[in-house]
C-alpha positions as CSV (number, residue, x, y, z in Angstrom):
1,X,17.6,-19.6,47.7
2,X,21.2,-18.9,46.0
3,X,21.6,-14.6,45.5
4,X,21.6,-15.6,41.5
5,X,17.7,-15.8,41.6
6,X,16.9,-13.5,44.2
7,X,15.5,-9.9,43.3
8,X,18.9,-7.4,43.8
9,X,19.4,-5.7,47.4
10,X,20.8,-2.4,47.5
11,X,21.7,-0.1,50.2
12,X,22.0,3.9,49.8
13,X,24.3,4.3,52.4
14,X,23.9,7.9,52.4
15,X,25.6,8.7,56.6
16,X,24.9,12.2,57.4
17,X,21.4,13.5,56.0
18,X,20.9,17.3,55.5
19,X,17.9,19.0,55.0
20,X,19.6,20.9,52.1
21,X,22.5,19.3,50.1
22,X,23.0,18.3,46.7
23,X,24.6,14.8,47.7
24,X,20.8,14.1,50.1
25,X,19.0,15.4,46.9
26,X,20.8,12.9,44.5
27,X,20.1,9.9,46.9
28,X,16.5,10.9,47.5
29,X,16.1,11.3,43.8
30,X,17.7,8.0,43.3
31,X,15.7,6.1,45.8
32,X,12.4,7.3,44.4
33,X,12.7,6.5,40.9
34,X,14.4,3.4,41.5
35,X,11.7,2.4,43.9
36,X,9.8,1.6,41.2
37,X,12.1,-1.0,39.8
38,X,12.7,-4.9,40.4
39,X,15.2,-3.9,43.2
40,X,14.8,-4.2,47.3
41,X,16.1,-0.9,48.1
42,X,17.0,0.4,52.1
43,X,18.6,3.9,52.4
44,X,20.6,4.4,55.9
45,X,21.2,7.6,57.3
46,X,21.7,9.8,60.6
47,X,19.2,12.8,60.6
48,X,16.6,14.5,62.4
49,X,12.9,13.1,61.3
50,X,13.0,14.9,58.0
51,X,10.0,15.3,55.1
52,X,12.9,14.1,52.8
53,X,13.1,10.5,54.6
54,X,9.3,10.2,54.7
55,X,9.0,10.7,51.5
56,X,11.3,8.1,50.7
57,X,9.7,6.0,53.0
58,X,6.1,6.5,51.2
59,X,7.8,5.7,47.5
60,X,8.0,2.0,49.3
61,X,12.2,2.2,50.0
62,X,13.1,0.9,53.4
63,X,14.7,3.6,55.4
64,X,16.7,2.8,58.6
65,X,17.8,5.8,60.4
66,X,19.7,6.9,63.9
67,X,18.5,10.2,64.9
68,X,21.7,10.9,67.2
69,X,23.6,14.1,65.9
70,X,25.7,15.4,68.8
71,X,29.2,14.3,68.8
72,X,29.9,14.4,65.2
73,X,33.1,15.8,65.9
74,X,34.0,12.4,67.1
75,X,31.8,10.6,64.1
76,X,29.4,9.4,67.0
77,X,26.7,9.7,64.8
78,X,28.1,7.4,61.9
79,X,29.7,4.8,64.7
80,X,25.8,4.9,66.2
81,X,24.2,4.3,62.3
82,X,26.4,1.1,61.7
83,X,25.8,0.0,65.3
84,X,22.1,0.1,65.3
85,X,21.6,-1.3,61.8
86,X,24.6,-2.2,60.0
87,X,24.0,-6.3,60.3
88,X,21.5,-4.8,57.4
89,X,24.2,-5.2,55.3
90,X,24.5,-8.7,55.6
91,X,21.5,-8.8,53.2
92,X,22.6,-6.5,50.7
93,X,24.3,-7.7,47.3
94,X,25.7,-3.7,46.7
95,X,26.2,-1.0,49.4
96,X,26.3,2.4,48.2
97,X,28.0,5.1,49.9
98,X,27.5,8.8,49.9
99,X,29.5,10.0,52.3
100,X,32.7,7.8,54.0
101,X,32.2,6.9,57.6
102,X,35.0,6.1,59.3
103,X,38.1,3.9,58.4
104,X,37.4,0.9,60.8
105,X,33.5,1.1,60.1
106,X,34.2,1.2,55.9
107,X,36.4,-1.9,56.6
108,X,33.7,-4.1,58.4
109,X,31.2,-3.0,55.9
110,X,33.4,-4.7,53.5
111,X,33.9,-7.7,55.7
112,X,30.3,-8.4,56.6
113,X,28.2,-7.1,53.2
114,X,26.7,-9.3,51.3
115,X,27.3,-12.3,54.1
116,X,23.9,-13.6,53.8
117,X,23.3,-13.5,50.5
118,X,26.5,-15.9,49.2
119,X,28.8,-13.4,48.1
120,X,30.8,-10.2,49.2
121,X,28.8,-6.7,48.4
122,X,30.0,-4.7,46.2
123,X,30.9,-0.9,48.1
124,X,30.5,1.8,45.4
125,X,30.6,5.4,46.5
126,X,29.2,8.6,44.2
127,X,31.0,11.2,44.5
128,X,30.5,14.7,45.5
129,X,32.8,16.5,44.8
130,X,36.0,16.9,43.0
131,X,38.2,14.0,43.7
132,X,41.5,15.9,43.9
133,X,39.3,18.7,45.8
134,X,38.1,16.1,48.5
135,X,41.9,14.5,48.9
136,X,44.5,16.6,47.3
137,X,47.0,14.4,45.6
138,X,46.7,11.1,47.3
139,X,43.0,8.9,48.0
140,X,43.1,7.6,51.6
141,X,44.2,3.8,51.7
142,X,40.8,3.1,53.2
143,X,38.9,4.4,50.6
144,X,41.5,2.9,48.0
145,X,41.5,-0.7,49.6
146,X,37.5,-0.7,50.0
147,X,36.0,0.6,46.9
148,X,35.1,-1.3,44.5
149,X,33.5,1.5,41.4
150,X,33.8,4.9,41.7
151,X,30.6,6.6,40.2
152,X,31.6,9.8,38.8
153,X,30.2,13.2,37.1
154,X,33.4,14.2,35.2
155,X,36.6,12.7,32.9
156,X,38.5,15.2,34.9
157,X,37.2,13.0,37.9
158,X,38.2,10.0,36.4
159,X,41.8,11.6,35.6
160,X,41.8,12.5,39.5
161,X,41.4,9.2,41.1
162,X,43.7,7.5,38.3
163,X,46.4,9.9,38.8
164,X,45.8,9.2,43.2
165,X,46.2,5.8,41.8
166,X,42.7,4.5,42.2
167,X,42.8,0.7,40.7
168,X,38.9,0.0,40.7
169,X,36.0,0.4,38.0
170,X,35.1,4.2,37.6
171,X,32.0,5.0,35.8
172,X,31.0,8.3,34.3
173,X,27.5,8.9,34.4
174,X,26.0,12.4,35.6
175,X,23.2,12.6,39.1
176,X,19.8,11.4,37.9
177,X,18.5,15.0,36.5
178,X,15.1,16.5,37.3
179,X,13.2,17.2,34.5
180,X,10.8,20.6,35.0
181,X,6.8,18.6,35.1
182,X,5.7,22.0,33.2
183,X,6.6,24.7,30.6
184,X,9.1,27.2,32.8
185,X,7.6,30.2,33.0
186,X,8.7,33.3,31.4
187,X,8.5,36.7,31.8
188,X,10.0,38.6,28.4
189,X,12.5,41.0,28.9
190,X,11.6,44.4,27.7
191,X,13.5,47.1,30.1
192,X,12.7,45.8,33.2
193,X,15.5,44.5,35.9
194,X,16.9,41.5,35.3
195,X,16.6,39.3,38.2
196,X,19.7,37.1,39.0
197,X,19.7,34.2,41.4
198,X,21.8,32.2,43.4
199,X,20.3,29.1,44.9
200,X,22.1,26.8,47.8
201,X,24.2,26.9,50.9
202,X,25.9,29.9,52.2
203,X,29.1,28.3,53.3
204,X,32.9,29.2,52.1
205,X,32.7,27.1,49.4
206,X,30.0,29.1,47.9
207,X,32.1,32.0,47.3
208,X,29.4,34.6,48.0
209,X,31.2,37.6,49.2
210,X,32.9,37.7,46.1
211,X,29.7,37.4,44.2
212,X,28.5,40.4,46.4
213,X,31.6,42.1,44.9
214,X,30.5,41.1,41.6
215,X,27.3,42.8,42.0
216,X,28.8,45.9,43.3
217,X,30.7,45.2,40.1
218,X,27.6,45.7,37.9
219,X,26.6,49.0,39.6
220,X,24.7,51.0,36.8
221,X,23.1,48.2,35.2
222,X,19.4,47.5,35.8
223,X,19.6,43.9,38.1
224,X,18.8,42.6,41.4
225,X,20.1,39.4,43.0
226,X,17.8,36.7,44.5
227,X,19.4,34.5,46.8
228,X,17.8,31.8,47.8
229,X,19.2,30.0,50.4
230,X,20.7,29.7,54.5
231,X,23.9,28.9,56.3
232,X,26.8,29.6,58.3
233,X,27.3,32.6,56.6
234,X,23.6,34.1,56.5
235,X,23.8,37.0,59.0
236,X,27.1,38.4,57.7
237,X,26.3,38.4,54.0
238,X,23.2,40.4,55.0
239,X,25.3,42.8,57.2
240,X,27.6,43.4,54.1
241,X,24.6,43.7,51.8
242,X,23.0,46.3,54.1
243,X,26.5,48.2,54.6
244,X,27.1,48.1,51.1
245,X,23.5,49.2,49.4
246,X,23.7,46.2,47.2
247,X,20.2,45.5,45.2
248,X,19.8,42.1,47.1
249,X,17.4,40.0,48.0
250,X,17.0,37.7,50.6
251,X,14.3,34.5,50.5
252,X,15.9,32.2,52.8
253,X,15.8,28.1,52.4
254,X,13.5,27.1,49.7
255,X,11.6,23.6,50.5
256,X,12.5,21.1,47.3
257,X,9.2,21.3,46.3
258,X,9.3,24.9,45.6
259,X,12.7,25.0,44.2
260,X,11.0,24.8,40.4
261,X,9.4,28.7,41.1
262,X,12.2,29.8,42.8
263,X,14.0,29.4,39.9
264,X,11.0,30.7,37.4
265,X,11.3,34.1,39.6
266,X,14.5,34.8,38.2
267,X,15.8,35.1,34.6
268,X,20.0,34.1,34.9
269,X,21.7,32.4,38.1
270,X,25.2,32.7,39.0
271,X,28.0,30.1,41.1
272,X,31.1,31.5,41.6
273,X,31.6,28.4,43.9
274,X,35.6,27.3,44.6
275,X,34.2,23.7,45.1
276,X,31.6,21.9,43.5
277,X,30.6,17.7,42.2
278,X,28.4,17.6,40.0
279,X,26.1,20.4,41.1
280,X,22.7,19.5,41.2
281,X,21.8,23.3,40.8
282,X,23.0,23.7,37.5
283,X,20.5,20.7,36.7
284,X,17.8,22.1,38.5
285,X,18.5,25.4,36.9
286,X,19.3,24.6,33.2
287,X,15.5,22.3,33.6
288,X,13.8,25.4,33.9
289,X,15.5,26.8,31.1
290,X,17.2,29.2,33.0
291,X,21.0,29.9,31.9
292,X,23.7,29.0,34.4
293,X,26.5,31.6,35.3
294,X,29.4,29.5,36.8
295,X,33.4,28.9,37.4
296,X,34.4,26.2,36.2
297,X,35.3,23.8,39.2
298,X,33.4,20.3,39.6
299,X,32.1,18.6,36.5
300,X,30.4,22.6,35.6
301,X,32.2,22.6,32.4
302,X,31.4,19.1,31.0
303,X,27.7,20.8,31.9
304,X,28.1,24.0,30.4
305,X,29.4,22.2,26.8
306,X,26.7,19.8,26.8
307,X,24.4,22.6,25.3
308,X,24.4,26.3,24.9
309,X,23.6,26.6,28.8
310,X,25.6,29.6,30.4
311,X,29.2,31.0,30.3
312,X,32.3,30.2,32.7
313,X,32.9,33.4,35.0
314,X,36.4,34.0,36.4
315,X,37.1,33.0,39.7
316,X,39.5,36.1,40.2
317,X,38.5,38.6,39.4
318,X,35.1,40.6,40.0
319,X,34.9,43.0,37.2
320,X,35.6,40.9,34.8
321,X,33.1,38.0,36.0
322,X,30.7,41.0,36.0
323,X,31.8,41.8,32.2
324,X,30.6,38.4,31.5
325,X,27.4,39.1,33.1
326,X,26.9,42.1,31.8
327,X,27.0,40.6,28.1
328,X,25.2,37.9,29.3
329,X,22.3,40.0,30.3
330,X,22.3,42.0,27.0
331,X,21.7,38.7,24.8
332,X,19.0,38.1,27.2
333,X,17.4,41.3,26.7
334,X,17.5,40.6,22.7
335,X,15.8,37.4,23.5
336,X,19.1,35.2,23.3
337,X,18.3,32.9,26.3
338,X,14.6,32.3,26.0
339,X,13.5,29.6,28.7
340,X,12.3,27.1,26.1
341,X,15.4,26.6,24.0
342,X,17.6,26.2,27.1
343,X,15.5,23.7,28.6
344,X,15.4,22.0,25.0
345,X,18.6,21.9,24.5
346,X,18.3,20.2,28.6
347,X,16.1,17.7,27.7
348,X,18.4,16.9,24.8
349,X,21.8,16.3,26.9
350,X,20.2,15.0,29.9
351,X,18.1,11.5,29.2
352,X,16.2,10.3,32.4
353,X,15.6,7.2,31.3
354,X,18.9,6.4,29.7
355,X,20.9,7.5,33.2
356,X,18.0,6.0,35.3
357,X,18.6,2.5,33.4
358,X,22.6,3.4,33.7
359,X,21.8,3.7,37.8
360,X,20.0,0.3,38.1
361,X,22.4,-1.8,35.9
362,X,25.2,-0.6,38.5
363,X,23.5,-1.0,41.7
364,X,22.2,-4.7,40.2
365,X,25.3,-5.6,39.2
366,X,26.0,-5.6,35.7
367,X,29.2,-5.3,34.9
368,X,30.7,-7.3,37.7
369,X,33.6,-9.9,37.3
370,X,31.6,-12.0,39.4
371,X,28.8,-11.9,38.1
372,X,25.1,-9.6,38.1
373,X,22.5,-10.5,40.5
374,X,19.3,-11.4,38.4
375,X,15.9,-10.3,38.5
376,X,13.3,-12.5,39.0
């Protein structure tokens, strides 16, 4: 049977799968909602055996996974994923990457997908962060030569990979958002603290020393800081918390299940990252009607304008991010930011369904000079 009246194959070629990570969530998101579409979908990763992957694996998506980890200095990891089940790709009519493995394996995933099923595969990669972040001023000619759409969260993406001289499709369309299940919970203001939040990694990019600083910054004012989170950085931010007598408090890695309380606990959350994509947390955040504190790297100001969400807070300078704050959490005492006009005005700029539908016709094939593999 020709690949014209075959049901699509797609492969989520995600590479390395964390536990937390906003590229793992966006795939995992992906794969379950799209499960439920006329689509044969197989997700490919190297990870430990995580809840995330089984629960992929339950919506009915074909996971293939390598659990070796050690060596990834040396990519052994990625090199051990293609070798174990890359002739998968074969079958596949579009591969979709999350990550880039290495240069010679990207190159024979272009040579081999899509062998089986009468045409080459498409190779489309979503990005994660900031093209001109990832690469500075140039794309690598393996990325450049194997690429075929560039799926990104931004126009200032776009201009990126343009100006690096990226000749391929680029499509603009944002990571599939959650949508909060219930009414966010809400606690009115009065006098009592306001409780900020941070939710994600601690690593560099995260910029959380200087956030400390910004809540030394706002010493005086009636707050405390929930951070919600693990990483590389864990022990010394609590040293410096400790040393410093900072109202801070630590929760440690929050399951994804939980992350929608989590975020009800608090009333405002702050991202003073110097590196971001689309950043899933302001998603997550903004769902449960929570405003978003943020600088503006990544595609966090296309978010921020998309709806009365939050404010941009200065990258460089503490007090005056925690000016900003400060203002911010006076309009939220007058009732200014109330949980159900955020999320509203969420619900508005973010259309599941719309983006959803956007996702499929990519991955299937609309659009493509050659031709979109039909459904049956």
């Amino acid at each position: 049977m020709s690949a014209a009246a075959t049901t699509p194959a797609v492969a989520l070629y995600v590479g390395g799968f964390e536990a937390i990570g906003g590229i793992e969530a966006c795939f995992q998101d992906l794969a379950i909602a799209l499960a439920k579409q006329p689509v044969d979908l197989a997700l490919f990763a190297w990870a430990t055996d995580l809840p995330q992957l089984r629960t992929i694996a339950q919506s009915g998506v074909t996971v293939y996974r390598s659990g070796l980890r050690r060596g990834s200095q040396w990519r052994l990891p990625d090199h051990a994923l293609f070798w174990r089940h890359g002739a998968k790709l074969k079958d596949m009519d579009t591969i979709v990457l999350g990550k880039f493995p290495p240069p010679a394996t990207l190159r024979r995933m272009r040579a081999i997908g899509g062998r089986n099923r009468g045409r080459r595969a498409e190779l489309q990669y979503i990005t994660a962060y900031r093209p001109s972040e990832m690469w500075g001023a140039t794309l690598p000619g393996y990325i450049a030569e194997s690429i075929d759409t560039m799926i990104v969260q931004s126009p200032d993406f776009t201009a990126d990979l343009r100006a690096m001289g990226f000749a391929g499709r680029i499509v603009d369309v944002p990571y599939l958002p959650p949508m909060a299940p219930t009414t966010p919970a809400y606690e009115p203001a009065a006098d009592r603290i306001c409780r900020l939040g941070f939710l994600g990694r601690f690593v560099p990019q995260k910029n959380l020393f200087y956030l400390l600083d910004i809540i030394a910054a706002l010493s005086g004012t009636k707050i405390e800081l929930h951070m919600f989170g693990e990483g590389e950085h864990d022990a010394r931010l609590r040293s410096d918390v400790a040393a410093r007598g900072l109202p801070v408090v630590f929760h440690g890695a929050v399951p994804r299940e939980a992350v929608p309380g989590a975020i009800d606990s608090c009333d405002i959350f702050l991202n003073p990252s110097v590196s971001e994509g689309q950043c899933l947390v302001a998603l997550e955040v903004l769902s449960r009607g929570r405003p978003f504190l943020a600088s503006a790297v990544g595609a966090i100001p296309q978010i921020l304008a998309r709806g009365r969400f939050g404010v941009v807070l200065p990258l460089d300078d503490a007090a005056a991010a925690a000016a900003v704050i400060d203002q911010t959490i006076a309009e939220w005492r007058t009732g200014a930011w109330t949980p159900a006009a955020v999320a509203d005005d969420y619900r508005r700029a973010y259309r599941t369904d719309a983006i959803l539908q956007t996702y499929f016709d990519l991955f299937t094939g609309v659009g493509r000079t050659d031709g979109a593999a039909s459904v049956s």
